[in-house]
C-alpha positions as CSV (number, residue, x, y, z in Angstrom):
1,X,103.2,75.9,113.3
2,X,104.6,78.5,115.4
3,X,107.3,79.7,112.3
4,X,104.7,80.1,109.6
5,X,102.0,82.2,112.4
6,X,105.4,84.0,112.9
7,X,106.0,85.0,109.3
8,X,102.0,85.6,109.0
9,X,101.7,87.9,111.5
10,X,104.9,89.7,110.0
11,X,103.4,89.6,107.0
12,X,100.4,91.7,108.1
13,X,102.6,93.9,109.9
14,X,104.4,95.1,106.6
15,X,101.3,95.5,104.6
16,X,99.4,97.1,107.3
17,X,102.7,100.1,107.4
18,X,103.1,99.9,103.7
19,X,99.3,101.0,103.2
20,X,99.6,103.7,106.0
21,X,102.5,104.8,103.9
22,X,100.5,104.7,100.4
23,X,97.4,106.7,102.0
24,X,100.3,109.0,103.0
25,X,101.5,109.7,99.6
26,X,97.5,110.2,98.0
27,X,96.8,113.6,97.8
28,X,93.8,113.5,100.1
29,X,92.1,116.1,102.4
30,X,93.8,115.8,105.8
31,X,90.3,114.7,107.1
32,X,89.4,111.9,104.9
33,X,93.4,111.0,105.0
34,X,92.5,110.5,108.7
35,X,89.8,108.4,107.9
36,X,91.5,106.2,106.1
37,X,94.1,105.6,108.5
38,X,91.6,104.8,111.4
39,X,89.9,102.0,109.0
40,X,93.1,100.7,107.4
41,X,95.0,100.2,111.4
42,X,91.2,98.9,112.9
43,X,91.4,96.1,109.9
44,X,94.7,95.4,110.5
45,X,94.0,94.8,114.3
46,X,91.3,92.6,113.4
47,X,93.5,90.6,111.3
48,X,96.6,90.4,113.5
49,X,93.3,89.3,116.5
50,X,92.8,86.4,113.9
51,X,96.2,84.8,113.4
52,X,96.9,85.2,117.2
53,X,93.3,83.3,117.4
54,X,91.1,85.7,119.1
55,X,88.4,85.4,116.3
């Protein structure tokens, strides 16, 4: 249990950085690019809450 919450949380680390990186690369207005980050990092909060059992 506690090796496959491990590799889960991990997991959503790595996504979570590699979207911030995409929305990075997107040739966006440095206000909506800011946007996006806020949403994609409160998501991935929420997400990392739920495999540590919060939600």
């Amino acid at each position: 249990m506690g090796l496959s919450l491990l590799i889960s949380i991990l997991i959503t680390f790595l996504v979570i950085v590699l979207v911030l990186y995409l929305v990075n690369m997107l040739p966006l207005d440095a206000k909506v690019r800011q946007i996006v980050r806020v949403v994609v990092i409160i998501i991935g909060i929420i997400s990392l809450l739920k495999y540590l059992a919060v939600f």
